[in-house]
C-alpha positions in Angstrom: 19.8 -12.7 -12.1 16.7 -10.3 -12.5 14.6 -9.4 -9.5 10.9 -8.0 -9.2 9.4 -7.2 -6.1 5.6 -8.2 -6.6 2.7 -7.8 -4.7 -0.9 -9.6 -5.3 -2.7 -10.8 -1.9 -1.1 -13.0 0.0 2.2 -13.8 -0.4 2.3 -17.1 0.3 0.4 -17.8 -3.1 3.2 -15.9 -5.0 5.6 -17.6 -3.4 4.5 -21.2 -4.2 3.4 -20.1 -7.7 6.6 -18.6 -8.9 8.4 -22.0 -7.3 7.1 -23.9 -10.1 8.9 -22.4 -12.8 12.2 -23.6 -14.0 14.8 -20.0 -14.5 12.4 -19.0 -10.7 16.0 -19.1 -8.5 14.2 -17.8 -4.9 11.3 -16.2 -3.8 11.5 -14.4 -0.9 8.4 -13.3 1.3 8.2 -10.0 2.6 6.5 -6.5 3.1 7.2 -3.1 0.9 5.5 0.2 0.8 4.8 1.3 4.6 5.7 3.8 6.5 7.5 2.2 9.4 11.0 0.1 9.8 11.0 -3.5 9.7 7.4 -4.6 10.6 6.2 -7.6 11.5 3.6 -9.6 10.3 0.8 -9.0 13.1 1.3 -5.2 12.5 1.0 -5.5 8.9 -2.0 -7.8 9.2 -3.1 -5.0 11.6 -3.3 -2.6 7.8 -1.2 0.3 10.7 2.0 -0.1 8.6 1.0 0.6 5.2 2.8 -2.1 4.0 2.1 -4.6 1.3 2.5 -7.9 1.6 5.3 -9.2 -1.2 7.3 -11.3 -3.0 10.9 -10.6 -4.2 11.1 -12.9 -7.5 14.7 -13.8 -8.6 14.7 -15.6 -11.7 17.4 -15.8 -15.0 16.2 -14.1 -18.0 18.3 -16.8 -19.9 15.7 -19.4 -18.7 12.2 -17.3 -18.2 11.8 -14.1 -19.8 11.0 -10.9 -17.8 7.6 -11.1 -19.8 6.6 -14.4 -19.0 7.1 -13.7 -14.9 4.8 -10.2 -15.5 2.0 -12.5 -17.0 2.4 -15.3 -14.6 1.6 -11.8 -11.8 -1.1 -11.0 -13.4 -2.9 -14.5 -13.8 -2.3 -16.1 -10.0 -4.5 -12.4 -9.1 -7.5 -10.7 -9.9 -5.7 -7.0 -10.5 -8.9 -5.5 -10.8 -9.7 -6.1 -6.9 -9.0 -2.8 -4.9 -7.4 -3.6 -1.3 -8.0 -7.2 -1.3 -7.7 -10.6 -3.2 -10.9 -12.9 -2.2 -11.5 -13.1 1.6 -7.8 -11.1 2.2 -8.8 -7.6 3.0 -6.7 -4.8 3.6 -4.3 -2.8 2.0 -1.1 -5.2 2.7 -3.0 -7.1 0.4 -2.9 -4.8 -2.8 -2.0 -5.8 -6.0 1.5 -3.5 -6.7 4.5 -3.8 -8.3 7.7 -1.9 -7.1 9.7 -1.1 -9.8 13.8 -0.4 -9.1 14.6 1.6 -12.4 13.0 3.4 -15.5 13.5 0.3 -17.0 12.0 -1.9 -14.9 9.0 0.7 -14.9 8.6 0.6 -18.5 8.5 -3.4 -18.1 5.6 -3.2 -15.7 3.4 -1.0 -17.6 3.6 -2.9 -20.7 3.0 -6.1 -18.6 -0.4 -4.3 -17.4 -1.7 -3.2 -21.2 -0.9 -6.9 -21.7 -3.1 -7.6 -18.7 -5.9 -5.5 -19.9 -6.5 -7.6 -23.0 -7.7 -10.1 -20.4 -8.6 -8.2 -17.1 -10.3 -5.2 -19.1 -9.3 -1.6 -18.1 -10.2 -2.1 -14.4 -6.7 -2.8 -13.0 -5.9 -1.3 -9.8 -2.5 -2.7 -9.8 0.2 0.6 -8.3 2.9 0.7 -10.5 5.4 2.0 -7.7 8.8 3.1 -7.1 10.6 0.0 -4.8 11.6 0.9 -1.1 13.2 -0.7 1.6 12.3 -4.7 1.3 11.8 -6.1 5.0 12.2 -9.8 4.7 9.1 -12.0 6.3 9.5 -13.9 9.0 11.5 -17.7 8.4 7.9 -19.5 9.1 6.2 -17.7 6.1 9.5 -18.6 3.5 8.3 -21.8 1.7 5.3 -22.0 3.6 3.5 -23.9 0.9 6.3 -26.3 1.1 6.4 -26.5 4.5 2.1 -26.2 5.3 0.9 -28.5 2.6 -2.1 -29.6 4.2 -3.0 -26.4 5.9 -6.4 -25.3 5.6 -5.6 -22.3 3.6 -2.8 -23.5 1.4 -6.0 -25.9 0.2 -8.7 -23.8 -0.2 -6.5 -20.6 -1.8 -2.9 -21.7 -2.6 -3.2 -24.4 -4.4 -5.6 -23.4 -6.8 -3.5 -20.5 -7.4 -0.6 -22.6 -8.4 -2.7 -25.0 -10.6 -3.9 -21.5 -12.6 -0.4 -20.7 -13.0 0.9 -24.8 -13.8 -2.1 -24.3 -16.8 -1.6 -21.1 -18.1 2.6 -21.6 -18.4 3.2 -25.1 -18.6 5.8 -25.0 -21.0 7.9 -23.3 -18.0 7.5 -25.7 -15.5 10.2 -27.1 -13.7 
């Protein structure tokens, strides 16, 4: 199993997204990139932490390549939006990806070039070494899954996971 740690707005919309996908084993909601240990949600909402909002993607190369997760990142969020994705301001809502090796680097750049074909050369994304991954609370794991019907998971969720069921359906589960 391969693992990225990704961040692009919310992470709920990640989350749900990235379930869709057959080879997608877990996705697991939580914060990277601050400067304090184990924060909670308010104080990451807050924007006091430094801390972005994330999701830890675990998925089998055998069944989705490392490519096709990358492009899935950068179509579920506008990468060329600076602290923010829509009405979700603040720096826990950055678009970033953590990288754990030179490898994994590599992998992330060329998964941005690819995005700039389609984004233009505006991408803020960070392209970041991974730190310490603070799992999210049990109420924000699933929360799609769980929230259905929730007034957000309408309006922004789920029209983030009909991008992503259009642009890979060939991956779908």
């Amino acid at each position: 199993m391969t693992s990225f740690v990704l961040g692009g707005g919310c992470f709920w919309c990640l989350d749900s997204s990235y379930m869709q996908f057959r080879g997608v084993d877990d996705v697991v909601v939580g914060y990277m990139g601050g400067h304090i240990d184990n924060p909670g949600y308010e104080a990451v909402c807050n924007g006091n932490t430094g801390h972005a909002e994330v999701a830890k993607v675990v998925f089998d190369e055998a069944q989705i390549s490392a490519e096709v997760i990358l492009d899935i990142f950068f179509t579920i969020h506008d990468p060329r939006q600076l602290n923010r994705q829509g009405n979700d301001i603040g720096t826990q809502y950055r678009s970033a990806m953590f990288y754990e090796d030179d490898q994994q680097k590599a992998l992330f750049e060329k998964a941005r070039d690819r995005a700039i074909e389609v984004w233009g050369d505006s991408i803020v994304t960070e392209i970041v070494p991974a730190e310490t991954f603070w799992v999210g609370e049990e109420y924000h794991q699933d929360f799609f899954d769980k929230n259905p019907n929730q007034g957000y998971c309408n309006a922004v969720v789920s029209p983030k996971m009909a991008k992503a069921r259009a642009g890979f359906a060939e991956y779908l589960k």
